[in-house]
N, C-alpha and C positions, 0 to 999 in steps of 0.2 A: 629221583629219589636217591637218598646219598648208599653209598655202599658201608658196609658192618667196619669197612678196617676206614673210610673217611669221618666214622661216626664216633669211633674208639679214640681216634687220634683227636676227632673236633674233643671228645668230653676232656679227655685229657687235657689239652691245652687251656680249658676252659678250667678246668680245678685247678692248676698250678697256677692260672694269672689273678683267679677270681678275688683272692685277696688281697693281692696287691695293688687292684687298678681299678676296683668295682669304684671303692669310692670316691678316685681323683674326679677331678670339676674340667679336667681336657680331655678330651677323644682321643681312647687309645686300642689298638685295634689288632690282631693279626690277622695275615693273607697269604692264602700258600700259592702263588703264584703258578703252580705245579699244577694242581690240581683245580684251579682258579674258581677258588671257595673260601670266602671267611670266616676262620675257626672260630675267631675270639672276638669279642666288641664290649664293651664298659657301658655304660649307659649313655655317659655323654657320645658315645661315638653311636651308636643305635639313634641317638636323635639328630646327630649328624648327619646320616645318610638314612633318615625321615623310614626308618625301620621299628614297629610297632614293639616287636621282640625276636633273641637272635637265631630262632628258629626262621624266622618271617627274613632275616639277615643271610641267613643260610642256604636258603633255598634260592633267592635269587643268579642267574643265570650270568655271567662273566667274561664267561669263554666267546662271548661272540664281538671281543673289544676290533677300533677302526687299527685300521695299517699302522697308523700315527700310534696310539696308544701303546700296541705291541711292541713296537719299536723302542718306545719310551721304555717299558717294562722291561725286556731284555738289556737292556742298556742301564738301568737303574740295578739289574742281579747280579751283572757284571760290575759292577763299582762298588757293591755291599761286601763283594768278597777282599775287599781293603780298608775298611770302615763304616761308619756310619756316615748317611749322604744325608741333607737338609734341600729339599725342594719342595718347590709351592703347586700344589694340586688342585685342579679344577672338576668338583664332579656335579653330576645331575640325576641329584634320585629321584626327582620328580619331576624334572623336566628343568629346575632352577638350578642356575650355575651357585656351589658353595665352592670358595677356595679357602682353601686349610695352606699354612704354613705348615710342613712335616719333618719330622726327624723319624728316620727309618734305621732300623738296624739288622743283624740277623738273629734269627733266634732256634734253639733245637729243638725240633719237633722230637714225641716218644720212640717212631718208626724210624728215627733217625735221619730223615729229612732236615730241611730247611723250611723254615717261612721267614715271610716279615714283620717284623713289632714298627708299629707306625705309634706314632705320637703327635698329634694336631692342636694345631691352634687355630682357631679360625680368624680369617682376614675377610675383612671388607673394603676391596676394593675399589676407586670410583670408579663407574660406568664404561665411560671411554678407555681407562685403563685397562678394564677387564676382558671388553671386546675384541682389544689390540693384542692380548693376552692369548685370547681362546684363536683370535684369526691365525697369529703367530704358529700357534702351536698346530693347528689343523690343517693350514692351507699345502697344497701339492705343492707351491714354490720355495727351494732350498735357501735358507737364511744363515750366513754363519758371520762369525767375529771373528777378527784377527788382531793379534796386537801387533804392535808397531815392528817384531822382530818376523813376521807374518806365521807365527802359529794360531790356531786355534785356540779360541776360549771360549768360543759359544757355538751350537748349532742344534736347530731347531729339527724337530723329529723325521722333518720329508732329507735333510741334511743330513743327519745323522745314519737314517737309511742309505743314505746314497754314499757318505763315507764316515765308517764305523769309528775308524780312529779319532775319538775326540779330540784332540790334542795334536793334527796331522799339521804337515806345513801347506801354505799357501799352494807354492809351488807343485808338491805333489800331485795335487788333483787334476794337472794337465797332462795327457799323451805325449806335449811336447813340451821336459820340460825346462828350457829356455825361455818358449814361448811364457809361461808361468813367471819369470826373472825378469822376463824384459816388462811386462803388462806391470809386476811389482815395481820393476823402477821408475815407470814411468810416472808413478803416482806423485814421487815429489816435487813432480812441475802443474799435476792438472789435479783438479777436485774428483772430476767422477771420470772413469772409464766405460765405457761401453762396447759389448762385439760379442760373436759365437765364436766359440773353442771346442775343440775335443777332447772331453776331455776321459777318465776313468775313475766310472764306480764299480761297486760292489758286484750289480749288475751289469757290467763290461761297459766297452767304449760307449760313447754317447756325445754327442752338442746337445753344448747346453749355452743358453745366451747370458751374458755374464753383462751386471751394476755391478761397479766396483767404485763402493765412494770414502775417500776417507771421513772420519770423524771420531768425536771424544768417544772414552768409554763410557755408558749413562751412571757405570758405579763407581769409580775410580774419577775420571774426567782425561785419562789419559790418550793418546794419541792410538786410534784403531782402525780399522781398513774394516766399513761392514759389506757386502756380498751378497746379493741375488740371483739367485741361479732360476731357467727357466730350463725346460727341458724342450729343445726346438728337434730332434734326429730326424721327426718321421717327414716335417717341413723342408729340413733341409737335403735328406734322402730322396725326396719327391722332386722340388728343383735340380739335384744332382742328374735323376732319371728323367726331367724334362731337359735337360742340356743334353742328355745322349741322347736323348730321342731325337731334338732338333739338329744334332750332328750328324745322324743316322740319316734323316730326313734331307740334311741338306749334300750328303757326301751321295744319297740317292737319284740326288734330281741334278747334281753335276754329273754321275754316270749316265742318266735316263739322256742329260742334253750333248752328253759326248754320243752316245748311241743315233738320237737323232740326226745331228749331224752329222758321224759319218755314213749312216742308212741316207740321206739326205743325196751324199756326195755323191754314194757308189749307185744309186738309183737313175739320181738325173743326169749321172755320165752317158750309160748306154741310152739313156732315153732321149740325150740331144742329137743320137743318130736315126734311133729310129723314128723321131718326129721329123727331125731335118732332113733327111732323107724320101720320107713320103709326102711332105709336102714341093720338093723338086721334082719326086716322078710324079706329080701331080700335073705338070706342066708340061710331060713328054707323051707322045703318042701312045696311047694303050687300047687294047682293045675291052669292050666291056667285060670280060670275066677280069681280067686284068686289073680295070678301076676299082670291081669289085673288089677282089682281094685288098689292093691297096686301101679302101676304103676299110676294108676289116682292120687291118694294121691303123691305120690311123687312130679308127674309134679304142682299140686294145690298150696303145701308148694314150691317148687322153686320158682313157678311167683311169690308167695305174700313174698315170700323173694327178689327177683329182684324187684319188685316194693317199697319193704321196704329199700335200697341199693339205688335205683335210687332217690329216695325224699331227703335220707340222704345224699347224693355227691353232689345232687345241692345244696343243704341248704350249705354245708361245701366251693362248690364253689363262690357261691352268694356271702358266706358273707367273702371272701378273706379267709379263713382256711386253703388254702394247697398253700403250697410252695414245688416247682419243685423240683426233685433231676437232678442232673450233674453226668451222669457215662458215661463209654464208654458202648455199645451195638452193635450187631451184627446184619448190618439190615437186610441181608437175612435170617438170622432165625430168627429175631423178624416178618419178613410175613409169613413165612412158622406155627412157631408154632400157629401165631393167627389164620389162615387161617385151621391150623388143628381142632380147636376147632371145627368146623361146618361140619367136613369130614361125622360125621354119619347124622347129621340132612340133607343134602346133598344127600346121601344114601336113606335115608330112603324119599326122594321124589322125586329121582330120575334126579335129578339135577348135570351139570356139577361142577364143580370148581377149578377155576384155576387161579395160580401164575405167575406172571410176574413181575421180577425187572433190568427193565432196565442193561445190562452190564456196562453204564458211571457211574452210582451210587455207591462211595465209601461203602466198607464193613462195617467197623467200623464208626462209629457217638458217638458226646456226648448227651446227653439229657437224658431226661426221660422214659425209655423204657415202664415203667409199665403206666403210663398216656397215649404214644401214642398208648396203646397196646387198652386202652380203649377204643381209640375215634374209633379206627380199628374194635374193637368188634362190638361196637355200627351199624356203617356201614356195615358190614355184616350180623348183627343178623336183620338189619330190611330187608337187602337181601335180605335173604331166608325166613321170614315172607312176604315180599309182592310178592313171585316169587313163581308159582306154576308151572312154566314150563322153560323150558331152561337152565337159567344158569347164574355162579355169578364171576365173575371174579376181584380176587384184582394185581390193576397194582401199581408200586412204578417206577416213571422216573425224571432223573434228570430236571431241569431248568435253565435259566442263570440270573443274575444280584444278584447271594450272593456275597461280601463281601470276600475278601482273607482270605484265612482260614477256609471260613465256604462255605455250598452246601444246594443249594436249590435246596428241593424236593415236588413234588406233590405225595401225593398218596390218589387212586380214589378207589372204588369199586362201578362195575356196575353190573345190573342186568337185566334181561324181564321181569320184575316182572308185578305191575300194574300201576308205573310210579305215578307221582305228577300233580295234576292239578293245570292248569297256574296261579289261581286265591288262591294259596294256596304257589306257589313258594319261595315269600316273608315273608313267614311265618311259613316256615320247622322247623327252629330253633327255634322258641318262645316258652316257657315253655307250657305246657300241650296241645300241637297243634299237629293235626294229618292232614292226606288229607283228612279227610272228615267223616263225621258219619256215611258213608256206613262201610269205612273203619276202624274204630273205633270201632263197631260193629261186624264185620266179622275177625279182627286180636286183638282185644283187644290192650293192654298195657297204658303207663300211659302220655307217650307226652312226658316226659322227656330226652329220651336218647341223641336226636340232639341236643338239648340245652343242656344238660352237655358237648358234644364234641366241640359245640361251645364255649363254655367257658374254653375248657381244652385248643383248639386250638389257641385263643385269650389268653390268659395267657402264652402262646408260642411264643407269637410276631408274628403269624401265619394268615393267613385267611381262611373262611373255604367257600363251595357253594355247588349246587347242578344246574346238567343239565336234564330235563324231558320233554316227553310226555307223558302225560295221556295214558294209555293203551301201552304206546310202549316202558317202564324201565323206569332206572332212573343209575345218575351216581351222586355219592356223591364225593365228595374229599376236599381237607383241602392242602396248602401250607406254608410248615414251610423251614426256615434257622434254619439248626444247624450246629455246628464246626464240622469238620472233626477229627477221635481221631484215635489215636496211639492204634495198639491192645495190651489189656491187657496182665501183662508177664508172670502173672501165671493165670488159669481159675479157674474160680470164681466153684466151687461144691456146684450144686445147692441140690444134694440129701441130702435128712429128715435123720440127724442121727437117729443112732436107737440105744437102750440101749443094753448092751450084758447080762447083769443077771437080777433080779426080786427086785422090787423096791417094799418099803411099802408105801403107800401113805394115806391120810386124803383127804376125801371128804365135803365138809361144802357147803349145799347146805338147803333151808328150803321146795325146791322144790320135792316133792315125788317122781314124776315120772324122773325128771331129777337124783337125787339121784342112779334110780335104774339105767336110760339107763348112764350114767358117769363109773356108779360100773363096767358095764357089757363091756363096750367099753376098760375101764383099762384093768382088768380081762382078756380080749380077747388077750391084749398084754403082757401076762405075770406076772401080777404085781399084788401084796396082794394089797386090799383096803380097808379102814376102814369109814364108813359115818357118818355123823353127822349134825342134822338139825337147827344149829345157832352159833353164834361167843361163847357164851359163852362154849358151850359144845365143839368147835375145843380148843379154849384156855386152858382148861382143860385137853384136851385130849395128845395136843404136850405140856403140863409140864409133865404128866405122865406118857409117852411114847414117842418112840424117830422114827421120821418119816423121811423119804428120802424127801418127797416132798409136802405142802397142795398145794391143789386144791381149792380155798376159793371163793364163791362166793359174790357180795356187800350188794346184797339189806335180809337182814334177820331180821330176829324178835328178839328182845330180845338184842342182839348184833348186829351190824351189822359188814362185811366182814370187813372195812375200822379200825374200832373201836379194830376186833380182832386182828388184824395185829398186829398196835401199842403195845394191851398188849402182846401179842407172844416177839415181839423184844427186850419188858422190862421185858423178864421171865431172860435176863442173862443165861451165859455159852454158850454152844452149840443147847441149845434148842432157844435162840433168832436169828441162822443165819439160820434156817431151811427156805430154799427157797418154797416162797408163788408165785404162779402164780394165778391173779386175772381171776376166772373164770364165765362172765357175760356179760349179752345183750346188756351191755354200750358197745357201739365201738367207738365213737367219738374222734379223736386226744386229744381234750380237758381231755377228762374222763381219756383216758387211760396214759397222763402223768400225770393227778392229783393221780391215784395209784399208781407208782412208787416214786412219789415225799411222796408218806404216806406212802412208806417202801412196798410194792412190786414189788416184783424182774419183774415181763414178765405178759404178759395177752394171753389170749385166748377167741375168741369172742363167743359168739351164734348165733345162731345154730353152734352145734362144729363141725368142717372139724374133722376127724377122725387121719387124717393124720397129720394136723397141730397140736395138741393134742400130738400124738406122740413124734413127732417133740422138741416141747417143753420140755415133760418129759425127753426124750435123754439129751436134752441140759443143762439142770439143776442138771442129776444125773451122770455127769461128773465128774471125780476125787473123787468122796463121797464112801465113804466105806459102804458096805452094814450090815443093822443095820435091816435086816429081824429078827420081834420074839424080839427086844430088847424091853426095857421098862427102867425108869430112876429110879427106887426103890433102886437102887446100887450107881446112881450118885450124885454128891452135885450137888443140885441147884441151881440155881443166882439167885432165885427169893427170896424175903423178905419173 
């Protein structure tokens, strides 16, 4: 309902126009944009905007115009205070677009306000024109004209919101603006431009993704640069925040791989004493408490070595580090040997175990023998950890729906053990998860093992699960497609060469006690050894003596392993092809191609396998002529 001073002002304005405009034949109208109510309307304009009479004109609601509109209006008040403006209006009193050609001016209300005198003409526009009209004038994407000197001459109401200056230059609307000069000159060589900028509206900085095409003026024909602005910030704030995040992410898992590796180093330092060491007084007289003990020790350094092994595989799995090998294998004896591994722990608690591979299940397969051999360990080793009675049984049986060519298999290992509780099912495999803190408690370990087989087994195109009742087993198994292969035509000889005569060798270690157990473990196999506690003193040692083979470790004082190498290779002659096998706690795929690639031949990890040690030194003192007792006092050096 209008108020007494909106009612005094409409009659008013209504007696002073009423005889001057009742009876013209165009629609003319006031609007007090103030108070967004129209005072005044003539009859042609009452029929214009499909109003019965101007009370029925009156009372119609205004005030609730789009973003677009508002803008338009405030921008149309602000240009009446210089003149009278002519622009073309699009309204809908009944739902039907009428466009009125209009001349507006200002005019003084009694209260001493303002309003607007409109005066229309009505156009009928064609169809498609009008469309392009109304899309123009509505749509959220910013439109504007530029003339050729790059000012503004046109811009559309989402435009004109975003920048008020009708009349602004090109250039302006960029944050940078150079950036604005160079995109302008660019235009004289290409048609259209395209790209995001930063640039500055009304509403602060913003990207917005910028058409910049030239073309005529449509009223004129003259030469003008028209503009589409989209509004891209929240798109391009979002990628900005997935780049830090993937920086974040990636500057985390270079700390995570520096940490492992050196938790890596400093672990399996002292651990190639304590294992090397107890497996020597394994061989000396003791008496049984004595064995016993050393038996304690032993078992102590294996767990915190499998638990050092199981952190490093998933770190290396997590973070995509291994890639499958393709060979042919033999899967009956790839069950049988895995399955032998646990024959004495078996034994020694009095537990069945026992192999089953289906008869349909082809012999030979392609894949990765040593991976599935893991996920198989895995699943056995927690066995016979949760089974204190009964019995463990691994089944391998075929399935149907592989692929020609290739065979799908399940293979399970079950057990009596004490079984998965239901509420723990779904979460066998997650990193550091066990069935329970009872269970965690009473069998130790680290959570990891399921979750690395689940990842070995998903990296296989595989699925992995488990079937349980609490107290009454448990049955693990994993389904993988692999090719079916051709058996190999010559057998692969898995046995450790072994050397036939007495090798001199260089020991470069800063570590004492590794030094002595290295000397001794050589030594046991025949072989002269000579030790030395940093790079400088090996590098000196192979110019002035002539050795079958260094043993060189990385991390030293003074020099270090990586550093000796390099200068050994630039002594020249025969003393620079002397094969170095890097011998050290780094084991990570990464470390141990980064020695080879710095001029070492082979590595051997810590804690040393005795046997793989061996192994190594055979392989390397192949075809070399033995240089026991020599020294280079007789030879020319290649060294400067």
């Amino acid at each position: 309902m209008k108020s007494s001073v909106e009612s005094t002002v409409a009659s008013e304005v209504q007696a002073s126009l009423a005889l001057g405009f009742d009876a013209l034949q165009r629609p003319v109208w006031v609007f007090d944009d103030v108070r967004k109510l129209a005072l005044y309307a003539n009859q042609a304009a009452l029929e214009l905007w499909r109003a019965p009479s101007l009370d029925a004109l009156q009372a119609r609601d205004f005030s609730n115009a789009s973003p677009a509109v508002r803008t338009r209006m405030s921008d149309l008040a602000a240009r009446l205070r210089t003149g009278v403006v002519e622009e073309r209006w699009t309204f809908y009193p009944e739902g039907e677009a009428v466009t009125v050609n209009t001349m507006i001016s200002r005019i003084a209300l009694p209260d001493g306000g303002w309003a607007m005198l409109c005066e229309g003409v009505r156009l009928r526009p064609e169809a498609e024109e009008q469309r392009a009209i109304e899309a123009l004038h509505h749509t959220s994407a910013l439109v504007s004209l530029y003339d050729a000197e790059g000012w503004r001459i046109f811009g559309n109401p989402a435009a004109l919101a975003a920048y008020p200056d009708r009349g602004g230059r090109f250039a302006d609307i960029f944050a940078d603006s150079d950036a604005g000069e160079i995109l302008w000159s660019r235009l004289q060589d290409v048609e259209v431009i395209e790209g995001g900028y930063r640039v500055i509206t009304a509403g602060g900085p913003r990207w917005h993704s910028l058409t910049v095409r030239r073309t005529p003026d449509p009223m004129t024909g003259r030469p003008c640069v028209l503009v589409n602005e989209t509004d891209i910030t929240e798109e391009v704030e979002a990628q900005a925040a997935l780049a830090d995040a993937r920086e974040r992410a990636e500057i985390a898992a270079a700390a995570r791989q520096a940490f492992l590796a050196n938790m890596s180093h400093e672990l399996r330092t002292p651990l190639t004493s304590i294992l090397g060491f107890a497996d020597l007084l394994e061989d000396a007289t003791l008496d049984d408490a004595q064995m016993r003990h050393l038996g304690r020790i032993r078992e102590a350094g294996a767990m915190l070595l499998e638990t050092l092994n199981a952190v490093l595989d998933f770190s290396k799995l997590e973070a995509g580090g291994v890639d499958l090998e393709h060979k042919p294998f033999d899967l009956p004896d790839l069950a049988a040997r895995t399955a032998g591994m646990f024959e004495a722990a078996a034994r020694s608690k009095g537990l069945s175990l026992s192999i089953h591979v289906a008869p349909d299940c082809p012999r030979w397969l392609d894949g990765d023998p040593e991976r599935l051999r893991h996920v198989l360990v895995n699943f056995l080793g927690n066995a016979m950890k949760f089974t204190d009675s009964g019995g463990v049984s691994l089944a391998v049986e075929s399935r149907t729906g592989a692929r020609p060519g290739m065979e799908r298999l399940e293979l399970s290992v079950s057990d009596t053990g004490v079984g998965v509780p239901a509420e723990m099912l779904d979460h066998v495999f997650d990193r550091f998860t066990q069935a329970g803190p009872e269970v965690s408690r009473r069998f130790g370990g680290t959570g990891l093992g399921l979750a690395i087989s689940r990842e070995i087994v998903e990296l296989m195109g595989g699925r992995i699960g488990v079937d349980s009742v609490a107290g009454e087993g448990a049955r693990f198994w994993c389904v993988l497609d692999l090719p079916v292969a051709e058996p190999p035509s010559v057998a692969t000889d898995e046995a450790s060469p072994v050397s036939g005569r007495p090798l001199r060798l260089l020991v470069a270690d800063d570590n004492d006690a590794n030094r002595e157990l290295i000397g001794t473990l050589v030594r046991a196999m025949g072989h002269q050894v000579e030790t030395v506690a940093d790079g400088i003193a090996a590098v000196e040692a192979v110019h002035t003596r002539v050795y079958d083979l260094v043993l060189m470790d990385v991390h030293m004082p003074r020099m270090d392993g990586l550093a000796a190498t390099r200068a050994i290779r630039d002594l020249g002659g025969e003393a620079a092809s002397t094969p170095i096998i890097a011998l050290t706690a780094n084991v990570l795929p990464d470390q141990i191609a980064f020695y080879r690639a710095s001029g070492m031949d082979d590595h051997v990890g810590k804690p040393i396998d005795p046997r793989d040690l061996q192994a190594k030194i055979a392989a390397w003192s192949v075809g070399r002529t033995s240089v026991a007792g020599a020294d280079r006092s007789c030879q020319t050096s290649g060294r400067p």
